[in-house]
Structure formats: structure tokens, C-alpha cells
C-alpha positions in Angstrom: -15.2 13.5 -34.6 -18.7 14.5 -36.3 -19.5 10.6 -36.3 -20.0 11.1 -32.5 -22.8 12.8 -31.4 -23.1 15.6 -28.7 -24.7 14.0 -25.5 -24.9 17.9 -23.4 -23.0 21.0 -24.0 -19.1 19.1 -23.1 -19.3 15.8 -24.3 -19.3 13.5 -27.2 -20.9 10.3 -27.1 -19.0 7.5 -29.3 -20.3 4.1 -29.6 -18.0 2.7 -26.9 -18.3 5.5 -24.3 -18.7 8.9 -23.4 -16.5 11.5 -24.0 -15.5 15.3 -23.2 -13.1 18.4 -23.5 -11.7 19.0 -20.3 -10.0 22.3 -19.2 -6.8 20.7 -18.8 -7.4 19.4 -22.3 -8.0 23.3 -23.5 -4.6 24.6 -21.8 -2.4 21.7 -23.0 -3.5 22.0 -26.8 -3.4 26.1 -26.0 -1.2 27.0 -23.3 -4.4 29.2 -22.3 -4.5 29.1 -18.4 -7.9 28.5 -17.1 -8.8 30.9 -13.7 -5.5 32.4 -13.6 -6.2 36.1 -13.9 -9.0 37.6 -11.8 -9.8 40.9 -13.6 -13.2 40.8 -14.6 -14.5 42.7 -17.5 -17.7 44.4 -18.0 -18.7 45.5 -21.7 -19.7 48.8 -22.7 -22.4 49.3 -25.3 -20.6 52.7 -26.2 -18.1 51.0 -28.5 -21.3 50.1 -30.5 -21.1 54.2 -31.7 -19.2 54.6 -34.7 -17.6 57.8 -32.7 -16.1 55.5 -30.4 -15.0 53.0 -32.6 -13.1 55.2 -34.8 -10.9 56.2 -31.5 -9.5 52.7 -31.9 -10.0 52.0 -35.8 -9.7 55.3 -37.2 -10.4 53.7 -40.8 -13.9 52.1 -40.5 -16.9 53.9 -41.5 -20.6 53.1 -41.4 -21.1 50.5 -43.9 -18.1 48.4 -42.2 -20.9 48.3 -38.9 -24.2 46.6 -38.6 -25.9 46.4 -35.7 -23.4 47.2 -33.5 -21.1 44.5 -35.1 -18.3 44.9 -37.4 -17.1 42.5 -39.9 -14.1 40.1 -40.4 -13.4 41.5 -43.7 -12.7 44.7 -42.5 -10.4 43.6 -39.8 -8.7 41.8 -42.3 -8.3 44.7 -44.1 -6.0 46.4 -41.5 -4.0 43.1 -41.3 -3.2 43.2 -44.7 -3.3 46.9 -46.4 -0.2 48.8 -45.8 -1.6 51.8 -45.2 -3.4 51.0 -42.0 0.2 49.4 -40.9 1.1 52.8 -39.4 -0.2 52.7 -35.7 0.6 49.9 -34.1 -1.6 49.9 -31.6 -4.5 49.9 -34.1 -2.9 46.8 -35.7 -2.5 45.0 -32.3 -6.5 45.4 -31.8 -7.6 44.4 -35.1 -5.5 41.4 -34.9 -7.5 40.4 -31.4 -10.9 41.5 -32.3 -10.0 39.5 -35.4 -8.8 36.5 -33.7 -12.0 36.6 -30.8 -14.5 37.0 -34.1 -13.0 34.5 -36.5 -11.5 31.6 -34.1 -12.2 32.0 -30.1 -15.3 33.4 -29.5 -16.9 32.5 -33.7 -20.9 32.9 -34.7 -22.7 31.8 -37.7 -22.0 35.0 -38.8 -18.7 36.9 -40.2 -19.2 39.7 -37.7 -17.8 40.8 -34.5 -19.7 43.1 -32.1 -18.0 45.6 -31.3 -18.7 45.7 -27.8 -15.0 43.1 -27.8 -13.7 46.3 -27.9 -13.8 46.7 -24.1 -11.3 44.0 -23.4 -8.8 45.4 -26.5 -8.7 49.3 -25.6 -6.7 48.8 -23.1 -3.9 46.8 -24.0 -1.9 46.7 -21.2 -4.5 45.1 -19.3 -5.3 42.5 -22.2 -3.0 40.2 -20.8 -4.9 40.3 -17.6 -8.2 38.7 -18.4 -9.2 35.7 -17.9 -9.2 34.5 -21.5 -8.7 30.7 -21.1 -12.2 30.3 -18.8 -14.3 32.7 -21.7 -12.8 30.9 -24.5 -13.5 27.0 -23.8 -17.2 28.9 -22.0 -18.1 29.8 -25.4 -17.4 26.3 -27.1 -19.5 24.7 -24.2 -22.1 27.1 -25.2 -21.5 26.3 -28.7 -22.0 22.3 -28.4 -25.0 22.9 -25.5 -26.4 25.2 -28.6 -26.0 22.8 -31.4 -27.9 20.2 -29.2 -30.8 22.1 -28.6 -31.2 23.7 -32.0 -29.4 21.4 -34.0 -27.2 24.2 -35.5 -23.6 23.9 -36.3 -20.9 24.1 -33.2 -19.9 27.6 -32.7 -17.1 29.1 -30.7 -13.7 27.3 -30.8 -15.2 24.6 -32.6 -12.1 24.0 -34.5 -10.0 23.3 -31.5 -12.5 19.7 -31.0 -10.4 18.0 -34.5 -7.2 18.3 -31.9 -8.9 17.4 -29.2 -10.3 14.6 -31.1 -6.7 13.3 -32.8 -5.2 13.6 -29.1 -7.6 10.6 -27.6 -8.6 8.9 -30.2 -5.4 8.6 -32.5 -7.5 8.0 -35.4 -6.1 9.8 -39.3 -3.8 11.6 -37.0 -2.4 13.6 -39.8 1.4 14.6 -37.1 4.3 12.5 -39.3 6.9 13.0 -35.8 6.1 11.1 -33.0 8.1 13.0 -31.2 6.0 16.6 -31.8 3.0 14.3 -31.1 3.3 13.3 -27.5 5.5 16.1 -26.2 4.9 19.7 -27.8 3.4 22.1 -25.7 1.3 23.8 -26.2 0.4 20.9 -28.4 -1.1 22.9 -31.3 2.2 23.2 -32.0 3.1 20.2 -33.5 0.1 21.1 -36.5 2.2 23.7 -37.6 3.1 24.1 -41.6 5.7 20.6 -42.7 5.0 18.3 -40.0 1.8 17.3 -41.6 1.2 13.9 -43.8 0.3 15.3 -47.5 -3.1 14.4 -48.4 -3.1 11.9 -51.8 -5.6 11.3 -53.9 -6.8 8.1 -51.6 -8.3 10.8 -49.5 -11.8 9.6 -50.2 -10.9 6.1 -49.2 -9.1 7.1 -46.2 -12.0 9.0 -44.7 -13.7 5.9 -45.1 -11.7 4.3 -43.3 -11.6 7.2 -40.7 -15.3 6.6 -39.9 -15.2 3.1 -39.7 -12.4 3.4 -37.1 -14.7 5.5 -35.4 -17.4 3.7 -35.2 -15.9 0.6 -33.7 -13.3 2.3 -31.5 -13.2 0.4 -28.2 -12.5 1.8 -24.6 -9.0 0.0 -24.9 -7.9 2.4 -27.6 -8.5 5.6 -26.4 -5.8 7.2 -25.0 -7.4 8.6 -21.4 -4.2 10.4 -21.0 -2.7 12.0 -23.8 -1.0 14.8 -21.6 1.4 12.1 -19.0 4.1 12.7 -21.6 4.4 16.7 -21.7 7.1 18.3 -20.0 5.1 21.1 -18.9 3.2 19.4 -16.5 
């Protein structure tokens, strides 16, 4: 997909046509509902104070904050050190916060601020946001951003390669035809043994990759990847 370039902040423009994530295209690769849940969520700049922090990561200390942001290598931390395994509350949040720093909502940077923790410390509302609409928000904000500035795509970026494989078709790495057209959410059918193994033709395959880019026609894009899934 980065032989296309970004025409505005949701589309791709290919040498054939125009292009763009759609939020039915975000909910079938995700399952994430878009304008489902109505609470709205306001954050609070006090979860910026270490004192505050430490209510919900007992652990972290100063140099784990800059700025009012903490970093990905500390959440990690609580992920994978046994000794910060014994709340599980606290492993529950850092799990999030990690997941809205390093995939949904990602920067430039390997941070998070900690102002995410607003929507976490209360986790029996979690499930009530509206996380579907801020998610695919923040990609459009990340490709509206990387037009303007030139900058690399921020936010979900990594969810456009799906996206990408799901209309165009082209080096789709999914062996099963089966997990192709009908998983849902259809992120599923990446996971771990249903993947071609990459050879040491790599080099000439992406080659080939681009050239089938560039001269993909109207005809072969598949307008409507989603007419096959059951959960429709």
C-alpha cells in the first residue's frame, strides 16, 4: 500500500482510482463497533501527577514519566515481570494503556500520556466507550497528518496492510481461502500458521508486489470484500 499515495486524511489514491478505509471496513477487520456506546469521556490532567498515577500503577516512579507521559517500556514491564502479576486490576490497565500507546491510538514517540488513564480507572465502564469511533478518528488524523507534514502515518496505521490485502488481493500472505473471505473479525485469519512462509525470493516478490500495484485496474479490486462474512 505505500506505492499509493494519501489523497486527504481517508483515502489512498492508486493509479486506477481512489481509494479509502471505511468504518464498516474498521469493524469487520476488528469487530470494534462504530457509535455503539454513548458514554463520553472527558480526561483529567490529574493522572499526569505521579501521586495519582501510582493509585493505579503502584510500581512506576519518576523517571518512568516525562511530561505527563509514561513509556511503553514500562508497561511492558508489568506485562512481563512476575512480581507486578499480583493485582490484577493493575495488570488489566497496563495491558490497555499499553495496547492504546503501542497499537490504537500510536505517536512517533514510545510514550503514552497518561491522561489514557481516565478511560482505564474505571474498568467497569471500559467497555462502555465508544472505542471503535476514537480508534479509526485517530488513523484519519494520522493520514490527514502525514499529508500535511509529510510525516509517517500514525495511529492504527498497521491496520491499512489488512485493509489493503482485503481490496486489492495483492501478496496476500492468508494460505486458507476459507479464513480469507469469511473470518470475523477478519484479523483473525492473520493469526500465527495460516501465514505463507517468507523464502528467500522475498526481494523478488516485493517487486513484483509493486508492479502489481502500480497497474492494478478498477476490475481487480474487490469493492466488496465483506458480502461473504457471516456476521453481516
Amino acid at each position: 500500500a505505500n506505492r499509493a499515495l494519501v489523497a486527504d486524511n481517508s483515502h489512498f489514491l492508486f493509479p486506477c482510482t481512489e481509494i479509502g478505509i471505511t468504518p464498516m471496513d474498521f469493524t469487520m477487520l476488528t469487530s470494534l463497533p462504530i457509535n455503539k456506546y454513548p458514554t463520553q469521556l472527558s480526561y483529567d490532567d490529574r493522572w499526569s501527577i505521579i501521586s495519582e498515577a501510582m493509585k493505579l500503577f503502584p510500581n512506576i516512579i519518576s523517571n518512568n514519566i516525562k511530561s505527563g507521559n509514561v513509556s511503553i517500556a514500562h508497561l511492558r514491564q508489568y506485562l512481563t515481570v512476575t512480581d507486578n502479576r499480583s493485582i490484577d486490576s493493575t495488570v488489566a490497565r497496563a495491558f490497555i494503556l499499553f495496547m492504546m500507546g503501542h497499537l490504537w491510538f500510536q505517536t512517533a514517540s514510545d510514550i503514552v500520556p497518561l491522561e489514557y488513564l481516565e478511560a482505564i480507572a474505571d474498568l467497569d465502564e471500559a467497555p462502555s466507550y465508544d472505542w471503535g469511533s476514537a480508534i479509526l478518528a485517530s488513523l484519519y488524523h494520522g493520514l490527514d497528518t502525514a499529508v500535511t507534514t509529510g510525516g509517517a502515518i500514525t495511529g492504527f496505521s498497521q491496520l491499512l496492510e489488512y485493509w489493503f490485502y482485503m481490496y486489492c488481493g495483492v501478496g496476500h500472505p492468508i494460505v486458507n481461502n476459507a479464513l480469507k473471505m469469511t473470518s470475523y473479525p477478519r484479523l483473525k485469519a492473520w493469526e500465527k500458521g495460516n501465514m505463507k512462509k517468507i523464502n528467500d525470493q522475498a526481494g523478488n516478490l516485493f517487486t513484483i508486489v509493486r508492479y502489481l500495484i502500480d497497474y492494478r485496474t478498477i476490475e481487480s479490486i474487490n469493492w466488496r470484500p465483506w458480502d461473504t462474512s457471516t456476521a453481516l
